[in-house]
C-alpha positions as CSV (number, residue, x, y, z in Angstrom):
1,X,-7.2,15.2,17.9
2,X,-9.6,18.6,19.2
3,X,-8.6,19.9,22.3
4,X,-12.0,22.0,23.1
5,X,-12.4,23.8,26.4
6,X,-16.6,24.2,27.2
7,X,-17.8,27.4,29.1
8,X,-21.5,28.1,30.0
9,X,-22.4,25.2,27.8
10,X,-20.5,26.5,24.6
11,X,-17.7,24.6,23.4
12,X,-14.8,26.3,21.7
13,X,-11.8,24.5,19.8
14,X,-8.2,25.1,21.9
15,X,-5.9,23.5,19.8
16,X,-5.8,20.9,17.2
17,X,-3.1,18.2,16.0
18,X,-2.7,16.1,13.2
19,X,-0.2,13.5,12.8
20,X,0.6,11.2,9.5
21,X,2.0,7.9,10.8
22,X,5.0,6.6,9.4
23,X,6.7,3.4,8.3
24,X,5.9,0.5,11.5
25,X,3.3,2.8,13.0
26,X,0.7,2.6,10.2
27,X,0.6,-1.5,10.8
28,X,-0.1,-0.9,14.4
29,X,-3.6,-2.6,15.6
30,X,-6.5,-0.1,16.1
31,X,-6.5,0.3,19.9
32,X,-2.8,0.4,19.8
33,X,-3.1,3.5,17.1
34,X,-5.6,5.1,19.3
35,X,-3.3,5.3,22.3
36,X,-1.0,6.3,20.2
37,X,-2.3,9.3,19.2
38,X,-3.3,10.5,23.1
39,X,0.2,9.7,24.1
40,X,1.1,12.3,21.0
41,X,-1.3,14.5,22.4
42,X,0.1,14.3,25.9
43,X,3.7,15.3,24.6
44,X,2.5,18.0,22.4
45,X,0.1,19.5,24.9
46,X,1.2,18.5,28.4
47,X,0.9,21.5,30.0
48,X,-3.0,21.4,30.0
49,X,-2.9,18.2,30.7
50,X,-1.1,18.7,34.5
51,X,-3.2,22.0,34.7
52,X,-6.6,20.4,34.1
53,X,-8.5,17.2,33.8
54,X,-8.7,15.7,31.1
55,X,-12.0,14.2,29.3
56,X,-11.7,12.6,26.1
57,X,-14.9,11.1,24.2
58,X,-14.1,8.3,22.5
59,X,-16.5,5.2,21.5
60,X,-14.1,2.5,21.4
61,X,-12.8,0.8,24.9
62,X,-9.8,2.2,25.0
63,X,-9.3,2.6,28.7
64,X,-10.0,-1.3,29.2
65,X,-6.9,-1.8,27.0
66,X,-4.9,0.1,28.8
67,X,-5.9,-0.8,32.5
68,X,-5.8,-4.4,31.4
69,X,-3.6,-6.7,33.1
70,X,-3.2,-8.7,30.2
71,X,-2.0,-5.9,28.0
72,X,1.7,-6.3,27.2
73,X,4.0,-4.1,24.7
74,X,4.0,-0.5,23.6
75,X,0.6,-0.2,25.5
76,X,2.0,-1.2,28.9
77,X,4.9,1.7,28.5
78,X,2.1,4.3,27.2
79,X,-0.2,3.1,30.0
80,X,2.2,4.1,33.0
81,X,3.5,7.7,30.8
82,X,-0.5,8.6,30.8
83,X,-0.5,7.7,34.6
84,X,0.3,11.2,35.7
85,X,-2.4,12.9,34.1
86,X,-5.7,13.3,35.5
87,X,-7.7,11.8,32.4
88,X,-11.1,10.4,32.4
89,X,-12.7,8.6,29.7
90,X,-16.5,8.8,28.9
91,X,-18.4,7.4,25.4
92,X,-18.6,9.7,22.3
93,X,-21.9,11.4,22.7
94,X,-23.2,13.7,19.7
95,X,-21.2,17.0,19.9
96,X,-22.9,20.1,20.4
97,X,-22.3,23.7,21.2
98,X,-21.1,26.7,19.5
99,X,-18.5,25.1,17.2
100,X,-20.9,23.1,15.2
101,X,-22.8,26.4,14.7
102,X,-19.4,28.2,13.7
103,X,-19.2,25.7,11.6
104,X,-23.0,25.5,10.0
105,X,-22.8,29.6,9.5
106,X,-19.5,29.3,7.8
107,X,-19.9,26.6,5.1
108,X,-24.1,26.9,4.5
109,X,-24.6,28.9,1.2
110,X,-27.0,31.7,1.4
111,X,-30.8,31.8,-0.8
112,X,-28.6,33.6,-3.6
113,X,-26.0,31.7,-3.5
114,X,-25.6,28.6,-5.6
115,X,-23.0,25.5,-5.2
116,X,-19.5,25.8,-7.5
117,X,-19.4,23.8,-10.5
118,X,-16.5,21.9,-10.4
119,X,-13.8,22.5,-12.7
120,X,-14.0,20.3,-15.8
121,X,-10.8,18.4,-17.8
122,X,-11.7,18.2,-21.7
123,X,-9.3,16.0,-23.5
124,X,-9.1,15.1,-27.1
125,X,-7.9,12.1,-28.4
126,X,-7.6,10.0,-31.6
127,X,-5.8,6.8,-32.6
128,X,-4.1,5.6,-35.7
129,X,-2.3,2.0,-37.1
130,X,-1.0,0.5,-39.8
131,X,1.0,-2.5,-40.6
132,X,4.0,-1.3,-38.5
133,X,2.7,0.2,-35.4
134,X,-0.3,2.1,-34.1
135,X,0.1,5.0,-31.5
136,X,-2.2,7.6,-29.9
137,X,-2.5,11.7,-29.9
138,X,-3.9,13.0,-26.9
139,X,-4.3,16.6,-26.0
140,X,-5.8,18.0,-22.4
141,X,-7.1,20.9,-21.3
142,X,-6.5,22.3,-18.4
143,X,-9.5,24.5,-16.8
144,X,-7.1,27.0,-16.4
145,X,-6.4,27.2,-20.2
146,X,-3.1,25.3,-20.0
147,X,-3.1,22.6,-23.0
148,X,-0.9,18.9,-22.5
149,X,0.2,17.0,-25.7
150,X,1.0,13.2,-25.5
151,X,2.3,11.0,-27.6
152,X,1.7,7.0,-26.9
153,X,3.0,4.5,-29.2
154,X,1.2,1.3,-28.7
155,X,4.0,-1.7,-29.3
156,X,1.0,-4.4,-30.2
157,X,-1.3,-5.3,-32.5
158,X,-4.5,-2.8,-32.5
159,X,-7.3,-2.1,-34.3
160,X,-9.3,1.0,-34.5
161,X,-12.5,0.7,-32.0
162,X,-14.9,3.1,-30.3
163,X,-16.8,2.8,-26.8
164,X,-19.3,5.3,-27.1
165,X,-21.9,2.3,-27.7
166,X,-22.8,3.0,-31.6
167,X,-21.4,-0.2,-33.1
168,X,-22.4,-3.9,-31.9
169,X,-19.2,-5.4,-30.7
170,X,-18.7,-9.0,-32.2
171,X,-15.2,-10.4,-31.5
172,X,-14.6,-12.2,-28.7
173,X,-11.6,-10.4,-27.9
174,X,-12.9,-6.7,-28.2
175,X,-15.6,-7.6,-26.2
176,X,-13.0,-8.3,-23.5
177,X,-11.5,-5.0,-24.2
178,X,-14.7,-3.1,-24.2
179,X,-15.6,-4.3,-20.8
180,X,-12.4,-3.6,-19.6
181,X,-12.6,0.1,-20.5
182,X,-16.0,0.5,-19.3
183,X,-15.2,-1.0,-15.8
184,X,-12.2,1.6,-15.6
185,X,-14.5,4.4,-16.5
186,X,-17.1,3.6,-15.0
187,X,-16.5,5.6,-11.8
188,X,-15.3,8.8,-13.0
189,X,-17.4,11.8,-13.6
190,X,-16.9,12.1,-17.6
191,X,-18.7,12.4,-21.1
192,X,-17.6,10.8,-24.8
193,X,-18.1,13.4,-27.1
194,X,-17.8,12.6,-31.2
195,X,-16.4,15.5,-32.9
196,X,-15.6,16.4,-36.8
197,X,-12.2,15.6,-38.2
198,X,-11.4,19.7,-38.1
199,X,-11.9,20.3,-34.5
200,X,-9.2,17.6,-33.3
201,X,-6.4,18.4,-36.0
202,X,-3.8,18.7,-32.8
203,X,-4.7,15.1,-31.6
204,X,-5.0,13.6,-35.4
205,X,-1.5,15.3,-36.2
206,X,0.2,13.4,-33.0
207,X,-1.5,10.0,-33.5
208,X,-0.3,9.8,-37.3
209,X,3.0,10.9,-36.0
210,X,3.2,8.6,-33.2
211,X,2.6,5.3,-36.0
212,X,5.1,6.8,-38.1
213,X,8.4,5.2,-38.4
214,X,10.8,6.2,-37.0
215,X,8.5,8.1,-34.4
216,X,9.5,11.7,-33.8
217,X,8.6,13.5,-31.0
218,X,8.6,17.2,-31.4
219,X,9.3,20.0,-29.0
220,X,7.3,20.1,-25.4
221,X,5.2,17.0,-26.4
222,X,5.5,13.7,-23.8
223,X,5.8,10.8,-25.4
224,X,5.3,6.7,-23.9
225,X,5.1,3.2,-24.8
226,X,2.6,0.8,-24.5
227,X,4.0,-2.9,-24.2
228,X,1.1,-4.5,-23.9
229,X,-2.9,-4.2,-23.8
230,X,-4.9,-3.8,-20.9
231,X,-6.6,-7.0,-21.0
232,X,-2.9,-8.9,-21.5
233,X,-1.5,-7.3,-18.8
234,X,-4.8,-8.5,-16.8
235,X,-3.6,-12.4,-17.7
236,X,0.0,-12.3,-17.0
237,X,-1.2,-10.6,-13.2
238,X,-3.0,-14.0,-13.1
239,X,-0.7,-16.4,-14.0
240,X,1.8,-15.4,-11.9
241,X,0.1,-15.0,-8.6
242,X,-1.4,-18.3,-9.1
243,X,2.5,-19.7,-7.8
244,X,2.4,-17.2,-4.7
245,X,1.9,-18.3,-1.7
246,X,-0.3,-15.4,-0.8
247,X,-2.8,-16.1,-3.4
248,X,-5.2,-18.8,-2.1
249,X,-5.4,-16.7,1.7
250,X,-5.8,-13.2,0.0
251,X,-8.5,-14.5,-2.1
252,X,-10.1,-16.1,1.2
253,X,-9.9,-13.2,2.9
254,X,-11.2,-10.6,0.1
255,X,-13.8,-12.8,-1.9
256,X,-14.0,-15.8,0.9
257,X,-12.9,-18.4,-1.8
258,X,-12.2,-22.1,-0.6
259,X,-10.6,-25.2,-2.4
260,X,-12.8,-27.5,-3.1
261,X,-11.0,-30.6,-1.0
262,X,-12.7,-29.7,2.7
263,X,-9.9,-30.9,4.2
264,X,-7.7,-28.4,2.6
265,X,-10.4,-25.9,2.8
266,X,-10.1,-26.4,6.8
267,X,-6.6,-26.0,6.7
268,X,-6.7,-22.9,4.8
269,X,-9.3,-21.4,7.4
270,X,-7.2,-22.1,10.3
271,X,-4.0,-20.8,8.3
272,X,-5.7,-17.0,7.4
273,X,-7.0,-16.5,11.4
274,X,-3.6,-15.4,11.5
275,X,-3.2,-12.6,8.5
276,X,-5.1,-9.7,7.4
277,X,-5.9,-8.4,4.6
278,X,-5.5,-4.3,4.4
279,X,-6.0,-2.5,1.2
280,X,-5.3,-5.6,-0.8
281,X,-2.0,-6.0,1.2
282,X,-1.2,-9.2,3.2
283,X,-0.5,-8.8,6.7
284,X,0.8,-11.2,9.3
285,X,-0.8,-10.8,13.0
286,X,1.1,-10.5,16.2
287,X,0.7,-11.1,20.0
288,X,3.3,-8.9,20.9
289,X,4.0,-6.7,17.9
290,X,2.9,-5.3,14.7
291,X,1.3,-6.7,11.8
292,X,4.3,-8.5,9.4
293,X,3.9,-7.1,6.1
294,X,3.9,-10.4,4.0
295,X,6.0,-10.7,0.9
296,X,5.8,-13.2,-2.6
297,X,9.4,-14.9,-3.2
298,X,10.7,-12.3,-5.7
299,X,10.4,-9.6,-3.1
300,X,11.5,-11.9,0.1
301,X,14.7,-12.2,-2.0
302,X,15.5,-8.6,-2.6
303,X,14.8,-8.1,1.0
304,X,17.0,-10.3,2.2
305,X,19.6,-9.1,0.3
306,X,19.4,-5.4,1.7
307,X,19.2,-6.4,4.8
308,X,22.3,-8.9,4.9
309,X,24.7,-6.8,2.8
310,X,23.0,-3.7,2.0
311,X,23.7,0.0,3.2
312,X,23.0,-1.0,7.1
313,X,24.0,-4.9,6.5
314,X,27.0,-6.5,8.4
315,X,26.6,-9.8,6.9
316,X,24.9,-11.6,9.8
317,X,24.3,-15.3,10.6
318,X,20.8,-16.6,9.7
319,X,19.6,-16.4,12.6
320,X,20.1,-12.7,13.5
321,X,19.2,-12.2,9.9
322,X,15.6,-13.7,10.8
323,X,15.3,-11.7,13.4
324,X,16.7,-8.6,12.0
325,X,13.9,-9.4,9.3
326,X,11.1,-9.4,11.6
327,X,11.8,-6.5,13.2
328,X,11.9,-4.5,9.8
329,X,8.5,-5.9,9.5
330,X,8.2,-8.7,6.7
331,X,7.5,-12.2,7.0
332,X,6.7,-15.7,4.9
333,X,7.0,-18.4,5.7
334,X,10.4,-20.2,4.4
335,X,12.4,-17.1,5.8
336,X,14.5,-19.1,8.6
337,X,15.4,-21.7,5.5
338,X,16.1,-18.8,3.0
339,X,18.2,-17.0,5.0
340,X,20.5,-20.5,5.8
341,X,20.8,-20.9,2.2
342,X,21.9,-16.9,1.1
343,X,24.7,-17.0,4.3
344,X,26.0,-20.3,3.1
345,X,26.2,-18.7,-0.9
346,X,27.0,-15.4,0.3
347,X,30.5,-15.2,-1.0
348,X,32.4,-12.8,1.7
349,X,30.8,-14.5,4.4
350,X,32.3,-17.7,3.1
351,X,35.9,-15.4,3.0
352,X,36.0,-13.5,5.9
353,X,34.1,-15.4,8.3
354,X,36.1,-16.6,11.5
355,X,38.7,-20.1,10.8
356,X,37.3,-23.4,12.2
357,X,40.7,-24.6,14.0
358,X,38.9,-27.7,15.0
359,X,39.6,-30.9,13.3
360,X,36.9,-32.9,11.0
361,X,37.6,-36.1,12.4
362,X,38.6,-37.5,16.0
363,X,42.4,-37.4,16.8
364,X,43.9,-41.4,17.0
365,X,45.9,-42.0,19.3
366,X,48.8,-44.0,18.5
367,X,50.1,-46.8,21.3
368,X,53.3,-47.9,21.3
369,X,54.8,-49.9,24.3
370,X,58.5,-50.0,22.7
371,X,58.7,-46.8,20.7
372,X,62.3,-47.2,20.0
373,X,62.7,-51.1,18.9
């Protein structure tokens, strides 16, 4: 947030904060970010705000949110810390005054001045295979002269290819592959370039080395492996999210896909109104708190592990484990059940958990009128 003070119609900047949010914060709704960052304000700069009113320009309804009687949480506490400043609220008109002309004369190039090129990677590469292995040599260039070796050994079967679009591409699998590679390149800035033989001896030199075996990797040269090809990798990332229970809301949510039952398609619509979906990451909503990161099985299990008997575990029942859960921020939906069945298996729970004294069965009680005969 700009702090700008106006005088005789020119506006000049006072002091500016910026502020990454951190950990909870950054699942926070959008109003509740917004007040956020003008109660960080007020802290950081709250001696102009008891000296002066305050006007901030904002184009969202923020001060209905915080005025409204059926605002509850965080926002209620911010609410009555703002209530001691003199702040008034008014819509984000276009800004005007001196600073956007600082800032037109500062960054508009002159008539004989012309724009910066942009600093340009070059990077030579070539590939190599044989019956044992196959591997890569690449070299970069930095603009600044600075020159990177690599080494990649490729640990399945290849076959030498090109994508510069000479050759027709006839196998059903390297067409795959060749679409693959063009959709990944597709959005960067770049040029293929086919040199001789003799100008890419470095590259040539580490690919034949990197098929070799045993591979040897010389001095200052980084070396990987390649398990697996791009378009493999692309499968098994399908076959295994098919089993999630994410999958069928995400892909509602990103590419509005529906089963094909309408019942279970209606189900499915009332079941995502309560997540969202933020860079491709699954979020639970909330009345009263922030959005629940949600997690597949693999991930719930690790979690719940950490927090029952991690650094900051103390072994908890399930049900303080469920909430201790939630309040880290995850959620799916067998957690109460999940977290029954870890305490029952956990094994020092099971040996230093409190003695039940009481009996299994009810005590009989044993009548006898002549106890002695």
């Amino acid at each position: 947030m700009a702090l700008v003070r106006e005088e005789d119609k020119v506006q000049g900047p006072v002091y500016i904060i910026s502020r990454a949010l951190r950990g909870a914060e950054e699942r926070y709704p959008q109003m509740e970010k917004l007040a956020f960052a003008l109660v960080t304000t007020t802290r950081k700069l709250k001696p102009y705000f008891q000296a002066h009113t305050i006007i901030i320009l904002i184009d969202k309804p923020l001060q209905k949110a915080m005025n409204s009687p059926e605002t509850a949480g965080r926002i209620t506490l911010w609410a009555v810390e703002l209530s001691e400043f003199d702040i008034q609220y008014r819509p984000l008109t276009t800004v005007k005054g001196q600073v956007v002309a600082d800032f037109i004369a500062k960054f508009t190039l002159m008539e004989d001045q012309g724009a910066e090129e942009i600093p340009m990677w070059s990077i030579h590469t070539n590939g190599s295979s044989n019956r044992h292995a196959g591997g890569v040599g690449v070299v970069l260039h930095t603009p600044k002269g600075d020159k990177i070796k690599c080494m990649i050994h490729l640990d399945f079967f290849t076959t030498n290819n090109e994508v510069n679009g000479s050759y027709e591409c006839k196998n059903e699998r390297k067409k795959r592959y060749l679409e693959e590679v063009k959709g990944r390149i597709s959005n960067l800035q770049m040029k293929l370039v086919q040199i001789p033989r003799e100008e890419n001896q470095c590259a040539d030199q580490l690919a034949k080395a990197t098929s070799a075996k045993p591979m040897i990797v010389p001095d200052q040269v980084l070396s990987f492996v390649q398990l697996s090809s791009l378009i493999e990798n692309t499968d098994m990332k399908e076959v295994s999210e098919e089993r999630c229970w994410l999958t069928p809301i995400a892909a509602y949510l990103k590419n509005n896909e529906l089963p094909d039952n309408k019942e279970a398609a209606r189900k499915l619509k009332v079941k995502a109104a309560r997540f969202i979906l933020i860079k491709d990451v699954l979020y639970k909503r909330g009345f009263s708190r922030p959005y629940l990161r949600c997690l597949a099985s693999k991930e719930a299990d690790y979690i719940i592990r950490e927090v029952h008997e991690g650094i900051c575990g103390n072994h908890s029942e399930s049900r303080s484990l469920v909430h201790k859960l939630v309040q880290a921020g995850y959620y799916w939906p067998t957690m109460q059940k999940d977290a029954d069945a870890y305490v029952r298996a956990c094994d020092k729970c099971q040996r230093f958990d409190n003695l039940i004294r009481q009996p299994t069965e009810e005590l009989t009680l044993m009548m006898a009128p002549w106890p002695f005969v």
